[in-house]
Structure formats: structure tokens, C-alpha cells
N, C-alpha and C positions, 0 to 999 in steps of 0.2 A: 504494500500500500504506500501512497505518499505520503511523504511527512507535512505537516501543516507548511514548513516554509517551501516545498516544493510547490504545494499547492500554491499560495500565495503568488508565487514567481509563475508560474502558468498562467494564470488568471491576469497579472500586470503586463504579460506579452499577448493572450487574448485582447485584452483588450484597446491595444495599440489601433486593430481594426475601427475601432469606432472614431477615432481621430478627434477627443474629446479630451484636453489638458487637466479641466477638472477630474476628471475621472480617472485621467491618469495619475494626475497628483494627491490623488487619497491614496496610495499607496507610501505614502513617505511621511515621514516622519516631520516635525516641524523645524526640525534641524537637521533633515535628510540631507544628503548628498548624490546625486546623478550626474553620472560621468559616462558621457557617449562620446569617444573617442573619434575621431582626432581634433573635437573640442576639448577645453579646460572645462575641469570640473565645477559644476555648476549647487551650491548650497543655500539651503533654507528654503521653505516649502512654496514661498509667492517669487523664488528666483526661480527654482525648477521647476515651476509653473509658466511663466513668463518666456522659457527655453524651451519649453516642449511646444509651444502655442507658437514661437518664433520658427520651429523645425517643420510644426506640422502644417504651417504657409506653405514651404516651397512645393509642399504635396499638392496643395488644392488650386 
């Protein structure tokens, strides 16, 4: 079976699909950190907010 954080982490890359920053940034902490490579790491929950909604532009 999966462990609660495998589930966790499936579910945070499931839901990359729906291209919704909120929803991706309930996964973090309020002093998370997200680090998508070969940008600098990006800290605190309304900055990795602000970066995934910057990312998820060049998609739409």
C-alpha cells in the first residue's frame, strides 16, 4: 500500500492537470519551499503561489 506521503505527492502531481495555483499551493506549507529546476528556489506559500501562476501562463 502507499504510504500517506506517497499519496500526498501523487495527488500534488495529479493535480498539476487542472492548472489551478490555488490548489496547487494547498499542498505546502506556509513556509514551504518549491524548487522547479533550472529556476531558484522559490519560499513561502503566497511566493510559490505567485510562481506556479507565473509558470502556469506560458501554458495557457
Amino acid at each position: 500500500t502507499m504510504s500517506a506521503n506517497e499519496t500526498i505527492i501523487r495527488e500534488f502531481i495529479a493535480a498539476w492537470s487542472n492548472l489551478d495555483p490555488v490548489e496547487l499551493v494547498s499542498y505546502f506549507t506556509e513556509d514551504g519551499t518549491y524548487n522547479n529546476m533550472p529556476s531558484s528556489a522559490v519560499s513561502g506559500r503566497d511566493n510559490v503561489q505567485n510562481f506556479i501562476a507565473g509558470f502556469i501562463r506560458t501554458w495557457e
